[in-house]
LOVEXVEX-219700 format. One line per 2 residues: for each residue x, y, z of N, C-alpha, C, O, CB. Coordinates in pm, whole numbers, plus 50000, padded with zeros to 5 digits. Glycine has a CB too. Example, Ala and Ser with C-alpha at 12.3 -4.5 7.8 and 13.67 -1.06 7.14 Angstrom:
51319/49431/50780/51230/49550/50780/51320/49670/50780/51424/49668/50846/51131/49553/50905; 51285/49775/50708/51367/49894/50714/51290/50003/50787/51341/50114/50804/51408/49940/50572
//
This chain:
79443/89065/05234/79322/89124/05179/79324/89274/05206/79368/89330/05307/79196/89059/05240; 79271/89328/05104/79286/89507/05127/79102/89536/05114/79031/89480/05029/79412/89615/04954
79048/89642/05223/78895/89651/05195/78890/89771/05080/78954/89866/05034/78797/89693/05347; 78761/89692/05068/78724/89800/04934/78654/89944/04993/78537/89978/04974/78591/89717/04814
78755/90017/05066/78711/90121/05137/78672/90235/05019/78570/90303/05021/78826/90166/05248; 78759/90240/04930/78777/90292/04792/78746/90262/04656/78784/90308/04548/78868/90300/04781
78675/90183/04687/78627/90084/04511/78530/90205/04465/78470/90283/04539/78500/89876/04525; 78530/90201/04336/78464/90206/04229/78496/90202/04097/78599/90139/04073/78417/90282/04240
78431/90256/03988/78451/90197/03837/78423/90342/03801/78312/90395/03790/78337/90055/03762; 78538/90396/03783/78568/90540/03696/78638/90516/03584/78637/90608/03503/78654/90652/03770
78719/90386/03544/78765/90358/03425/78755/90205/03373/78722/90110/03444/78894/90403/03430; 78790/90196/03223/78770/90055/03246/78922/90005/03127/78969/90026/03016/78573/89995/03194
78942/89927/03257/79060/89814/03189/79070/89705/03169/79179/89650/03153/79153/89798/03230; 78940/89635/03164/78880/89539/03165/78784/89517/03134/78712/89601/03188/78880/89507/03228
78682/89402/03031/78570/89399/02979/78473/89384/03102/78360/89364/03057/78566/89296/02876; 78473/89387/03209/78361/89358/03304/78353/89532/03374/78262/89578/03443/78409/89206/03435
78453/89589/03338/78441/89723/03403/78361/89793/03259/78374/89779/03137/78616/89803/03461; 78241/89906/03385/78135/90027/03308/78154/90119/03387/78082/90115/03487/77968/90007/03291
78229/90206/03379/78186/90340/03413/78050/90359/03469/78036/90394/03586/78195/90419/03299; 77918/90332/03368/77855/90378/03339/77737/90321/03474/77625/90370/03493/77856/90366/03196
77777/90249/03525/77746/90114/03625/77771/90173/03783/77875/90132/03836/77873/89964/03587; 77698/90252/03851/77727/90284/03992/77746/90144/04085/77690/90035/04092/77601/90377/04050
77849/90206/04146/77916/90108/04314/77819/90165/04383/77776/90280/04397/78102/90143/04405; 77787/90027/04437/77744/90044/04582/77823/90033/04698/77788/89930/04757/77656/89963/04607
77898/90082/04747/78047/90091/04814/78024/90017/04979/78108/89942/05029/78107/90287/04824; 77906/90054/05040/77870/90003/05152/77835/89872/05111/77868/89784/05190/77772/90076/05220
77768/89832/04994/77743/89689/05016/77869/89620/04965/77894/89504/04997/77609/89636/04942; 77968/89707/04866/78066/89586/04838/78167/89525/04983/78207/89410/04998/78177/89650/04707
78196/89669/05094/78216/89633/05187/78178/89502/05261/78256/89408/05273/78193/89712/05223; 78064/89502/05306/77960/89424/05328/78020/89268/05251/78089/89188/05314/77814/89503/05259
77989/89252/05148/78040/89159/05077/78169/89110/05099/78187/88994/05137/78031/89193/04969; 78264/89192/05079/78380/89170/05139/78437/89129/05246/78525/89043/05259/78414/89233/05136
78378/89199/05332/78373/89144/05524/78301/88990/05528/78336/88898/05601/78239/89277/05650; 78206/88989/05442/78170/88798/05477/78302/88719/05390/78324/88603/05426/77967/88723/05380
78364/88759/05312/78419/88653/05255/78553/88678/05355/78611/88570/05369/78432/88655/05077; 78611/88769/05417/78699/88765/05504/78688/88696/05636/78786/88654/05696/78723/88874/05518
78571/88686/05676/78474/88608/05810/78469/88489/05742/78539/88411/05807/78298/88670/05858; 78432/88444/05664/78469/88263/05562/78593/88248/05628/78617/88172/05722/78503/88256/05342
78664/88322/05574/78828/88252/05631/78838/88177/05707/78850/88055/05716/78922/88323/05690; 78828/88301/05795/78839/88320/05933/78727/88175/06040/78741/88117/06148/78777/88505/05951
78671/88175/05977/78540/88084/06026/78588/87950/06013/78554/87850/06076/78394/88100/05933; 78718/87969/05874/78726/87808/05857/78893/87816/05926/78988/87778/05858/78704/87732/05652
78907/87856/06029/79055/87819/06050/79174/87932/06014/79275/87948/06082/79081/87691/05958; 79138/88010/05884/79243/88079/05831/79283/88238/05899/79204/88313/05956/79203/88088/05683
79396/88257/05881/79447/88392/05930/79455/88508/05863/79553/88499/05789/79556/88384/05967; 79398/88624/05849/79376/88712/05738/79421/88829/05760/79345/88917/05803/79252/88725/05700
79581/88857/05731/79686/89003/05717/79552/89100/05591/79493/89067/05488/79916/88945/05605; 79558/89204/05662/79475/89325/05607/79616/89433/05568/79716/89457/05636/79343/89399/05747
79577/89482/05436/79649/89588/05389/79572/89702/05393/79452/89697/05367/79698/89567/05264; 79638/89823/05428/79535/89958/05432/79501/90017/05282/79596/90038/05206/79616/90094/05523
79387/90039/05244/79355/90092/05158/79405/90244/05135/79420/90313/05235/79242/90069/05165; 79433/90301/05005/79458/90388/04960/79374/90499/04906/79308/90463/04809/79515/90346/04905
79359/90617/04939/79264/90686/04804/79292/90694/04681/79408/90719/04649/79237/90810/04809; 79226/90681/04614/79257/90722/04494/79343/90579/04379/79402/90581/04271/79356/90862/04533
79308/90478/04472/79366/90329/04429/79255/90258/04439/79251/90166/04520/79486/90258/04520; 79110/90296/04336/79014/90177/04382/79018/90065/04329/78903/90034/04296/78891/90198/04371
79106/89971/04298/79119/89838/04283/79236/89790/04399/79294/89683/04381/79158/89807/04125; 79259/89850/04484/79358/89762/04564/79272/89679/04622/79345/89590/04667/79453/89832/04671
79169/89654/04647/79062/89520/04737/79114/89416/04606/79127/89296/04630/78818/89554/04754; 79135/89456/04502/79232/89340/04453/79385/89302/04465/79480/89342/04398/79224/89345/04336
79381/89205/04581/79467/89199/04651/79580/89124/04575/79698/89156/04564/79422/89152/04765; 79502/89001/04520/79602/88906/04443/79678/88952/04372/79784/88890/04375/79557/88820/04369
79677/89097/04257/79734/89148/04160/79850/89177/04234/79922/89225/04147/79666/89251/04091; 79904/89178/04324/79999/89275/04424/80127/89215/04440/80232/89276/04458/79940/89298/04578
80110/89064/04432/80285/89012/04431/80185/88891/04447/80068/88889/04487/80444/89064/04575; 80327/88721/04372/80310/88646/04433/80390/88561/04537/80511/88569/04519/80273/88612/04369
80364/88507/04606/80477/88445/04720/80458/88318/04745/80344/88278/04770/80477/88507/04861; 80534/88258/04743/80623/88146/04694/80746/88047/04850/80849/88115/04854/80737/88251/04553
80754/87982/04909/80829/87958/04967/80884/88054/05106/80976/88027/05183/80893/87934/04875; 80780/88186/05104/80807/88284/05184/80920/88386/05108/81005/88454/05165/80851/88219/05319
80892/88373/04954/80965/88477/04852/80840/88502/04801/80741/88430/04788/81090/88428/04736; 80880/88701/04756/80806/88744/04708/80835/88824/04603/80891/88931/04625/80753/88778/04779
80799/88783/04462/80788/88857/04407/80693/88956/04334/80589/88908/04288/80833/88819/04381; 80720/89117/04313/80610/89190/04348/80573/89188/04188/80617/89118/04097/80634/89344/04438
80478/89291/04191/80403/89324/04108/80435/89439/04012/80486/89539/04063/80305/89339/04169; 80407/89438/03849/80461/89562/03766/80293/89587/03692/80253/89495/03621/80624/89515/03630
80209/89701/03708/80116/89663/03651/80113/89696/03497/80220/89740/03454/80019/89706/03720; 79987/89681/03384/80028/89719/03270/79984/89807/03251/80013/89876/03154/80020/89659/03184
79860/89849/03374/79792/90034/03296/79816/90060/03454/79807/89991/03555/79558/90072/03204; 79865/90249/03412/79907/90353/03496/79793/90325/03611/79843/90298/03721/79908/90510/03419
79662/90326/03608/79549/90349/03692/79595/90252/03824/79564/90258/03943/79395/90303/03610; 79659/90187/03768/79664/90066/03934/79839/90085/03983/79877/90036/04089/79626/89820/03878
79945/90171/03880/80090/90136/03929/80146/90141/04034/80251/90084/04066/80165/90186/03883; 80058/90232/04116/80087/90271/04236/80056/90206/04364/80061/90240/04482/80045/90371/04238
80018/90080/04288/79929/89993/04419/80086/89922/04439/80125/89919/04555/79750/89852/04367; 80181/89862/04332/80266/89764/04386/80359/89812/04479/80415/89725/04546/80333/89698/04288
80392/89932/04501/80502/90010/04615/80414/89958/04731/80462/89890/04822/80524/90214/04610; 80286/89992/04727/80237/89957/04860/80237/89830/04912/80270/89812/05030/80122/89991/04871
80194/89718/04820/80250/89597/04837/80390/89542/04886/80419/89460/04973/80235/89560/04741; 80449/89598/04818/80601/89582/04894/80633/89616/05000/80658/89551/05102/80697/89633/04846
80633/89773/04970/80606/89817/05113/80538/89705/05247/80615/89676/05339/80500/89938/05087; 80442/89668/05247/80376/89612/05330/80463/89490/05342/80507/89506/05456/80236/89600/05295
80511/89386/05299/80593/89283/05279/80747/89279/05387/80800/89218/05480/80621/89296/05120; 80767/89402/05284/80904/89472/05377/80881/89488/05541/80950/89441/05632/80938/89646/05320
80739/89586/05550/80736/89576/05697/80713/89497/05825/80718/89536/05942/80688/89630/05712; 80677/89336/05757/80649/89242/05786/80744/89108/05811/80739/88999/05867/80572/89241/05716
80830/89188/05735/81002/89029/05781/80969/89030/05682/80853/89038/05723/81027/88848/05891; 80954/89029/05564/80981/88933/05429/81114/88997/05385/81129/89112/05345/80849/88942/05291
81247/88860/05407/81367/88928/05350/81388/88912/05194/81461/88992/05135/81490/88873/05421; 81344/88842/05149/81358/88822/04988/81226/88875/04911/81141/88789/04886/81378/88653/04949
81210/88967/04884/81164/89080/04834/81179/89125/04654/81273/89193/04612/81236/89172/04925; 81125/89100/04612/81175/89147/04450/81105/89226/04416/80987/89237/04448/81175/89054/04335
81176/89306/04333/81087/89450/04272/81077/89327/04098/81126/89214/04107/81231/89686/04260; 81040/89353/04022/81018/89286/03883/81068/89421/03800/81060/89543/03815/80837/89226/03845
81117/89338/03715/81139/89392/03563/81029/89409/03470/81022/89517/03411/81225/89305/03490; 80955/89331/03452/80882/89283/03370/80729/89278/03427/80695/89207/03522/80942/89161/03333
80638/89367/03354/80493/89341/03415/80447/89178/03430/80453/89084/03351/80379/89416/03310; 80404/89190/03558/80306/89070/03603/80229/89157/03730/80259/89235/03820/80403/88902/03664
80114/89091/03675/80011/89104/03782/79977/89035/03876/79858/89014/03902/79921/89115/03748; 80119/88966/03974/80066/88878/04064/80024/88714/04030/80053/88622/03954/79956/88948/04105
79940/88747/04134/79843/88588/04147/79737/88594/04042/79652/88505/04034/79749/88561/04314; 79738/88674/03980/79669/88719/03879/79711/88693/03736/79652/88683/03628/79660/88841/03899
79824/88686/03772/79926/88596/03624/79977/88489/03659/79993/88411/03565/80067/88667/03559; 80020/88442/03786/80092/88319/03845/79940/88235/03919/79840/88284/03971/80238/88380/03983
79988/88064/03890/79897/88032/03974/79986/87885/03993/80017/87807/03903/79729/88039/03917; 80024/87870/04166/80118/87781/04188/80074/87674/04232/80031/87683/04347/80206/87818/04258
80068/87567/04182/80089/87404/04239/80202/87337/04288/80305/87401/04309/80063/87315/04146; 80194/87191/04311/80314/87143/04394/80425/87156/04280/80543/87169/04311/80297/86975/04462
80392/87153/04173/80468/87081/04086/80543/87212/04012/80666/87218/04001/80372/86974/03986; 80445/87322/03960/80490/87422/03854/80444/87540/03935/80388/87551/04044/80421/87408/03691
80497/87645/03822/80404/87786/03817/80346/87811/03702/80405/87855/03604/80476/87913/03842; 80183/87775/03712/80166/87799/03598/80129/87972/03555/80115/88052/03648/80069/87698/03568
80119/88007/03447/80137/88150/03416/80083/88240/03298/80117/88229/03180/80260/88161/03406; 80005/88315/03342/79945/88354/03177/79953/88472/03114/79953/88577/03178/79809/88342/03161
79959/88468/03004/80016/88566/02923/79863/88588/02757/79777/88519/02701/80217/88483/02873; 79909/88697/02752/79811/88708/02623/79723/88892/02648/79682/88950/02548/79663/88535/02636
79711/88944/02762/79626/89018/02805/79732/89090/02885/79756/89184/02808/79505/88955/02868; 79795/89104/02967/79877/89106/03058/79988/89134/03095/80038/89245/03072/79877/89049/03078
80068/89013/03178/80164/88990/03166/80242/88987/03054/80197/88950/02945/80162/88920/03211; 80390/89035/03078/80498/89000/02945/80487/88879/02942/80408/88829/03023/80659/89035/02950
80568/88782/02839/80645/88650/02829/80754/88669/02915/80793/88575/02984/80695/88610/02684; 80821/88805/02921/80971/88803/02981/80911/88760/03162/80952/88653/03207/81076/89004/02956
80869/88801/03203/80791/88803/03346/80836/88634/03372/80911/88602/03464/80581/88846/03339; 80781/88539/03280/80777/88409/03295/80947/88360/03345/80965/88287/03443/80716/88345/03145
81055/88411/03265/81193/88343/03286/81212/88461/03415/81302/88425/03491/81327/88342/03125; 81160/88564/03447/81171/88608/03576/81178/88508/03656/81275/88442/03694/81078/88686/03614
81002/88498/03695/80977/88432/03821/81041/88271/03811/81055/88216/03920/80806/88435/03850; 81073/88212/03716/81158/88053/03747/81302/88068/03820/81353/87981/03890/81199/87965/03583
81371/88231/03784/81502/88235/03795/81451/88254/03932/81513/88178/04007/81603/88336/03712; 81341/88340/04012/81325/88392/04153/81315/88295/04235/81366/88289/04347/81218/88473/04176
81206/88166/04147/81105/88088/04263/81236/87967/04230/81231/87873/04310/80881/88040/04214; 81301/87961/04171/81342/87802/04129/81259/87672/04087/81293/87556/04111/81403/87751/04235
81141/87714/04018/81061/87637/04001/80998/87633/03859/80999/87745/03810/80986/87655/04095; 80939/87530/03770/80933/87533/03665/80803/87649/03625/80696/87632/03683/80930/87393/03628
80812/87721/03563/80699/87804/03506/80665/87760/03340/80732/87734/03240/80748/87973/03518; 80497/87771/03382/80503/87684/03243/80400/87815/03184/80303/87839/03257/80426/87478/03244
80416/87903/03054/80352/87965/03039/80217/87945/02950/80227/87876/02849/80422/88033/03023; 80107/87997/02981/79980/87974/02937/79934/88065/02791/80017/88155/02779/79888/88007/03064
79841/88071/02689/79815/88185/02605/79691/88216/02668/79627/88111/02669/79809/88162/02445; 79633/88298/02716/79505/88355/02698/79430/88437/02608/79466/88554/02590/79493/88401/02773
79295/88372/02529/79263/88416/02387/79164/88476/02406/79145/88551/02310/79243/88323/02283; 79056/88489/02512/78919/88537/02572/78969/88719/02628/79045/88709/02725/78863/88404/02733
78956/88791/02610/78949/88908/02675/78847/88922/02802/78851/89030/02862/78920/89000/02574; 78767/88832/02843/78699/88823/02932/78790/88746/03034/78761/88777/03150/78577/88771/02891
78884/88662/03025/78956/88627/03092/79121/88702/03046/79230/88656/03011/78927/88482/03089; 79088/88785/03060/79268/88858/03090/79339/88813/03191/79458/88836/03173/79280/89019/03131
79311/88741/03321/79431/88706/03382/79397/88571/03396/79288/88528/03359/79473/88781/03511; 79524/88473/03470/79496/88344/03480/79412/88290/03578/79368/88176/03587/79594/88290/03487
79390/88443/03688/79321/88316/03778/79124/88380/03786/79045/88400/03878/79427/88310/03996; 79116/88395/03618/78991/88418/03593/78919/88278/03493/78808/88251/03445/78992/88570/03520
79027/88226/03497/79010/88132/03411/79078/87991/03481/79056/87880/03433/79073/88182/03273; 79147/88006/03577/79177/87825/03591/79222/87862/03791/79312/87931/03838/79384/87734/03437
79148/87806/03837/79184/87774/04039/79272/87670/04038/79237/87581/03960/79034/87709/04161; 79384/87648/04102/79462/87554/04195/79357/87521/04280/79283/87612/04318/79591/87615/04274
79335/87395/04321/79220/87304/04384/79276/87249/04562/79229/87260/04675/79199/87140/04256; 79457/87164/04474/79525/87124/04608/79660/87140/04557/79685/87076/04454/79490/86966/04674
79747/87207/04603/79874/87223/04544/79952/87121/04611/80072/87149/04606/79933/87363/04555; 79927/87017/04671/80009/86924/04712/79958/86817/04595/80029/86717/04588/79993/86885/04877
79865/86820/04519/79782/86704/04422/79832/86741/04317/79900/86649/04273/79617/86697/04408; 79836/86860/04228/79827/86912/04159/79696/86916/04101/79697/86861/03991/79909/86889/04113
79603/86955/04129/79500/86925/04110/79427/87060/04067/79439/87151/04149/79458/86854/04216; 79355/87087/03954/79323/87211/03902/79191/87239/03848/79137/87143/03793/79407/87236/03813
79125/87352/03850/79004/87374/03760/79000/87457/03638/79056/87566/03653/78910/87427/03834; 78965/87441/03555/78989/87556/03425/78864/87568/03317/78782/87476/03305/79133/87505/03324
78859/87674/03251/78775/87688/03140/78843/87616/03047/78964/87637/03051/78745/87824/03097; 78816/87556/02983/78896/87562/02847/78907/87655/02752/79012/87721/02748/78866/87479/02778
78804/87680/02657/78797/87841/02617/78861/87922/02639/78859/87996/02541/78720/87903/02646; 78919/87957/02707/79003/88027/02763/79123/88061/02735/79194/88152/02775/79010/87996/02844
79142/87960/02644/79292/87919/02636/79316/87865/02478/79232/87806/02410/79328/87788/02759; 79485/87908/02432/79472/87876/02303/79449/87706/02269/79449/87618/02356/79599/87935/02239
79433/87687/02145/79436/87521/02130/79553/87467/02185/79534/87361/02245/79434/87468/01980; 79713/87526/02181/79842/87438/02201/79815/87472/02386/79824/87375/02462/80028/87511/02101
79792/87579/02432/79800/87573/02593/79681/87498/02657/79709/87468/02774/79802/87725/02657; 79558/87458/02619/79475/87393/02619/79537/87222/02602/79487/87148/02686/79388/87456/02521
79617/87168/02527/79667/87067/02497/79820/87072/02606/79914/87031/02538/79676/87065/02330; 79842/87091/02676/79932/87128/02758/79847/87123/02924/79887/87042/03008/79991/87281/02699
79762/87191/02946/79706/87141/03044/79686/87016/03022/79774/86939/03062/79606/87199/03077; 79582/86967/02961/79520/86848/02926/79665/86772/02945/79653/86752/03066/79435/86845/02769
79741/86738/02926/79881/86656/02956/79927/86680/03062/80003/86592/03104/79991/86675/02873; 79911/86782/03140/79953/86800/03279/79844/86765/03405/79878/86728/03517/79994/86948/03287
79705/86785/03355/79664/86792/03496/79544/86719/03395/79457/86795/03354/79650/86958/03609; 79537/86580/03356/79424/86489/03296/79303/86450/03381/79205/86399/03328/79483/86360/03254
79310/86475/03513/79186/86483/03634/79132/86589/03629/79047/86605/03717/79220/86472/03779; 79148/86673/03557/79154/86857/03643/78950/86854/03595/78892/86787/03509/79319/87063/03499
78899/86946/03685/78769/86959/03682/78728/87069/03556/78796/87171/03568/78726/87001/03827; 78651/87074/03462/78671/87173/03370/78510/87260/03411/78407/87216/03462/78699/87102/03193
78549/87406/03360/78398/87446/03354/78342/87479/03251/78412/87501/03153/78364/87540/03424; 78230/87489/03245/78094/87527/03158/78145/87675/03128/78232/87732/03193/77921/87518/03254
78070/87730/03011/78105/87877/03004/78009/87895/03071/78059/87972/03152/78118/87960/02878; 77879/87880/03111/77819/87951/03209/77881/87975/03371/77841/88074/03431/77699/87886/03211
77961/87900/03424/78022/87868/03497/78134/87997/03500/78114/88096/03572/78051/87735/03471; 78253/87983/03415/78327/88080/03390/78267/88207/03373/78304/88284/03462/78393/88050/03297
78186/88259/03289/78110/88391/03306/78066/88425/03372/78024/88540/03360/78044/88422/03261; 78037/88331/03525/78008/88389/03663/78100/88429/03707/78082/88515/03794/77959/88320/03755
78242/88392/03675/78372/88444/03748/78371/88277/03847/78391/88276/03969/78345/88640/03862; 78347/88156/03771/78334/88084/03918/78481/88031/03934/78502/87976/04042/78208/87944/03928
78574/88037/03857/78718/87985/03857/78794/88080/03967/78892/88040/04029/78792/87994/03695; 78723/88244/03989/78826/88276/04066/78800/88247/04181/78691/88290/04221/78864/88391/04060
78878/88171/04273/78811/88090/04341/78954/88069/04382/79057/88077/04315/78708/87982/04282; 78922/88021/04601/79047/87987/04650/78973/87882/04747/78863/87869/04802/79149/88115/04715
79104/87812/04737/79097/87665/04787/79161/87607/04876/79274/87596/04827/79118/87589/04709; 79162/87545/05020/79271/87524/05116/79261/87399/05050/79186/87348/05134/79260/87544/05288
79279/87292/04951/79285/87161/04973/79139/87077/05057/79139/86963/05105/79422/87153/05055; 79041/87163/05055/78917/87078/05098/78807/87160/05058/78714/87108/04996/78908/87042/05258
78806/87322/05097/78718/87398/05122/78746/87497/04975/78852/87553/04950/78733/87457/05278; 78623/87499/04892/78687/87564/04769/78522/87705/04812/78402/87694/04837/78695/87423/04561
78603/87798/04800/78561/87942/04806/78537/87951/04703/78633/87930/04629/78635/88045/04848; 78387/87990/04629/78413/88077/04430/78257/88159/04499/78204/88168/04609/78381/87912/04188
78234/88201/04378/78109/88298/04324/77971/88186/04344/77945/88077/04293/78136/88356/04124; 77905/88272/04441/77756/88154/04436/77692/88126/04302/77644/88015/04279/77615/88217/04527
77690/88191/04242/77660/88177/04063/77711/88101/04026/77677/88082/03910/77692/88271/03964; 77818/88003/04072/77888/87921/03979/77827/87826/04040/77883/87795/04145/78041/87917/03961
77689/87740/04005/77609/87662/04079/77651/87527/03982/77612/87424/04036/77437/87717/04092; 77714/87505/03866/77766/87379/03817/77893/87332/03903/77902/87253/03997/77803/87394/03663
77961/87390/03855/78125/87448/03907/78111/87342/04040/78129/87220/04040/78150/87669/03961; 78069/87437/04164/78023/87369/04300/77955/87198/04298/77952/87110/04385/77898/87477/04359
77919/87202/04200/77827/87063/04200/77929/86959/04161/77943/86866/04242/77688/87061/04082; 78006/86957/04047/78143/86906/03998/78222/86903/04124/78238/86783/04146/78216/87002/03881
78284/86977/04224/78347/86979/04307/78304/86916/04392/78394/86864/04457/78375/87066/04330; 78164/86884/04440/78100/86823/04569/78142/86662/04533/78178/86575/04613/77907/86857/04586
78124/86648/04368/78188/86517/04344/78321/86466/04351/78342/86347/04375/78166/86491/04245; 78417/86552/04330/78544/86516/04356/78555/86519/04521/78670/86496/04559/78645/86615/04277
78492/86534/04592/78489/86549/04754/78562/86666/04788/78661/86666/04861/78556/86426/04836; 78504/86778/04728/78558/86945/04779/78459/86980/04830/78363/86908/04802/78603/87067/04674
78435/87076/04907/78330/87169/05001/78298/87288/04961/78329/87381/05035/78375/87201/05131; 78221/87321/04818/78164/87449/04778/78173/87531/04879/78192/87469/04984/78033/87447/04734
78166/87661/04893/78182/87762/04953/78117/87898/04876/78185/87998/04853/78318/87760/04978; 77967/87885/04839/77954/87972/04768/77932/88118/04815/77848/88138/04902/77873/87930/04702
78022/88251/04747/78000/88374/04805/78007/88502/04738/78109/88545/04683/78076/88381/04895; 77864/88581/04746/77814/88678/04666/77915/88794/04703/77946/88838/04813/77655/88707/04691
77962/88835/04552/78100/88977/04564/78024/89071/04411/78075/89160/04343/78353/88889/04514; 77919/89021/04402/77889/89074/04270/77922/89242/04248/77952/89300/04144/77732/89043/04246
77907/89296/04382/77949/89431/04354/78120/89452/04318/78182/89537/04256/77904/89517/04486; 78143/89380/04361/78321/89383/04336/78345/89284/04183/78451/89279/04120/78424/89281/04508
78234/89223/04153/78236/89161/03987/78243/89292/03927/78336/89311/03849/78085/89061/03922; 78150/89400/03951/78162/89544/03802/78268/89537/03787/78299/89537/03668/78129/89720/03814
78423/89525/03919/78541/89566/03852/78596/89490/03835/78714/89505/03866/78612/89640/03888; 78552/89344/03770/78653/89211/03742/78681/89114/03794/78732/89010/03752/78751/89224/03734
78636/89157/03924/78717/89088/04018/78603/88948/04116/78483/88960/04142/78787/89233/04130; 78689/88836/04148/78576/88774/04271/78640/88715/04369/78718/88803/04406/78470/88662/04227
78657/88630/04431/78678/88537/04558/78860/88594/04577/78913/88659/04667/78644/88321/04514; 78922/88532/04439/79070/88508/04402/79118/88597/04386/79236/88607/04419/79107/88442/04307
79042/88720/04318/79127/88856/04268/79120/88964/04431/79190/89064/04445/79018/88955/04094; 79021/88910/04539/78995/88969/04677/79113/88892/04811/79098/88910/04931/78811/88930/04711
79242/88794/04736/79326/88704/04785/79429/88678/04748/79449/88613/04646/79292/88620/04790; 79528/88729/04831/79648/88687/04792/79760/88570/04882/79811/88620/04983/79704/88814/04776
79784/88476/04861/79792/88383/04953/79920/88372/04978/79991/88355/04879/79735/88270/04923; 79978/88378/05095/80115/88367/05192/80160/88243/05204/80155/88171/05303/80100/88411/05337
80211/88217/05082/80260/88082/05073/80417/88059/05162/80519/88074/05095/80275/88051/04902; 80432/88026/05297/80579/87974/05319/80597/88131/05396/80704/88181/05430/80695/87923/05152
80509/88168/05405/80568/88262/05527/80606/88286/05714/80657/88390/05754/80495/88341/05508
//
């Protein structure tokens, strides 16, 4: 997790970003520090990256690389405003023991384009990420990548639109909407349990959302979302980031998860 020492909305690359829309910078802090204390509260261990000036989206942590087996591959972004965040990511990786390290060819934004279960990587494209990115990360991770279309501009990355639930289950949440009719029919054949949401649900941001396999973290706004989950026997975790929503972002885009490190 990186703090939003530096957030605000001076440009927009994304339909949820306004300029026009003042940060409240102390409270997104604020916000931020409880969902890092969640973690922490439930067991988890939370590596902090130093914030940058002049990089106010690095508190979006997920965009930064994803890692895989204790491999990492980093991040290429698609607009100049953030490019400078993935050196630091690496950087940070590098200084930490991570010996398998990849710089990318091909833009991907992370956990932000990758979202890994036991089984695949799934991966989205449409907003984003290249297609080429996709035969990247299978050749890196050795693992099947299955790529997604995204048709919503409100959901430009994948994990605004679909959470990994239990990656030992394969078990998943998603908008549908979200997604073209053939990648929509492709989930639906892969993950036929998977919990779906409401567009009210999704327009809270409630998919971005992280999950140990019991305890599912999203946006308190996503008050269906949570209710669906209490039935499958998951543990809502609802938590207000709305100031860090102006720039896109919620639970998932504030997380990047150390898989196998």
């Amino acid at each position: 997790m990186c703090p939003p020492a530096h957030f605000k909305v001076t440009y927009s690359i994304n339909p949820w970003m306004d300029p026009s829309k003042p940060v409240d910078v102390p409270l997104a802090l604020a916000q931020w520090e409880d969902l890092r204390d969640r973690y922490r509260a439930l067991g988890h261990t939370v590596e902090l990256l130093d914030p940058i000036p002049g990089l106010p989206d690095m508190v979006f942590a997920a965009n930064g690389a994803t890692v895989v087996d204790g491999r990492v591959l980093g991040a290429r972004f698609a607009f100049q405003q953030r490019g400078l965040e993935a050196a630091a990511h690496l950087a940070w990786f590098r200084a930490h023991g991570y010996r398998e390290v990849r710089e990318p060819e091909h833009i991907n934004e992370g956990e932000g384009d990758f979202a890994v279960t036991a089984s695949y990587v799934l991966a989205g494209r449409g907003f984003r990420a290249s297609p080429l990115s996709h035969g990247e990360a299978q050749e890196f991770f050795g693992r099947p990548v299955i790529g997604l279309d995204l048709v919503d501009p409100r959901y430009y990355h994948l994990d605004t639109a679909l959470a990994v639930l239990d990656d030992a289950a394969d078990e998943v949440m998603y908008y549908p909407g979200a997604f073209s009719p053939g990648s929509r029919a492709v989930l639906a054949r892969l993950f036929p349990g998977a919990v779906l949401a409401t567009e009210a649900d999704a327009a809270a941001l409630g998919l971005n959302a992280v999950s140990d396999g019991l305890h599912v973290l999203l946006p308190a706004a996503a008050v269906g979302l949570a209710g669906a989950l209490r039935e499958r026997g998951y543990e809502p975790v609802g938590v207000d980031l709305s100031e860090l929503l102006k720039g896109g972002g919620s639970v998932k885009c504030c997380t990047l998860e150390l898989r196998g490190s």
